[in-house]
C-alpha positions, 0 to 999 in steps of 0.5 A, a space after each residue: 503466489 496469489 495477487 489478492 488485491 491492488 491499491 494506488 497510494 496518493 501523496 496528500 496533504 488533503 486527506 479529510 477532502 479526499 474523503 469528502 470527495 471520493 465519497 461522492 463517488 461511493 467510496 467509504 473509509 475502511 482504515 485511517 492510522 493518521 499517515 495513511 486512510 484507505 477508502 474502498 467501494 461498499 459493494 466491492 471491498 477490493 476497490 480501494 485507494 489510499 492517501 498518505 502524508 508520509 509512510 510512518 517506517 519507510 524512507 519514502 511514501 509507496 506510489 503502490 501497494 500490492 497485497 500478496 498471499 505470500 509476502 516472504 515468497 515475494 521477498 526471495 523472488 524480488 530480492 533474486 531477481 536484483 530488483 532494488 529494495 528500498 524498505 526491507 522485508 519487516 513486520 509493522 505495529 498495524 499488522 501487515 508485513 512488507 517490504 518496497 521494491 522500486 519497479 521498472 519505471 522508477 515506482 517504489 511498491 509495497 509488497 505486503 500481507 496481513 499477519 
């Protein structure tokens, strides 16, 4: 299983400032679905953080996001290894499948891969 990219998830009810702000430092926007909008660098598409209100089908908002080459792969070691589960493995409306994990220090991760 690859890693193919990391992204911190900030809890905002300041979306259109974060944009703003972390424009100054040369981040664009790349995706808004309303809940969530993810900035990342021009130069280095993998540079990314998103800010979200709410996480539109999970109980909770991810505190991060881990894109994964093999998102089911992912799923049977998580679910092996006993790591709580806190959103199952499922298919999303924008094209990503997922599923949290809560990891050692209380932090609740999106595991994901694009479809």
């Amino acid at each position: 299983m690859t890693v193919r990219r990391v992204v911190p998830n900030v809890r905002s009810e300041a979306v259109p400032e974060s944009r703003e702000f972390y424009g100054l430092l040369g981040f664009e926007e790349v995706m808004n679905h309303g809940w969530i909008m993810t900035l990342a660098s021009p130069s280095e598409p993998t540079a990314q953080v998103s800010f979200m209100a709410y996480d539109k089908t999970a109980p909770v908002a991810p505190d991060l996001s881990v894109e994964v080459d093999d998102v089911d792969a992912a799923y049977a070691l998580v679910r092996e290894s006993g790591a709580e589960i806190v959103h199952p493995l499922q298919d999303e409306e924008w094209g990503v499948r997922r599923f949290f994990v809560r990891d050692p220090n209380g932090r609740v991760v999106n595991v994901l891969g694009h479809r």
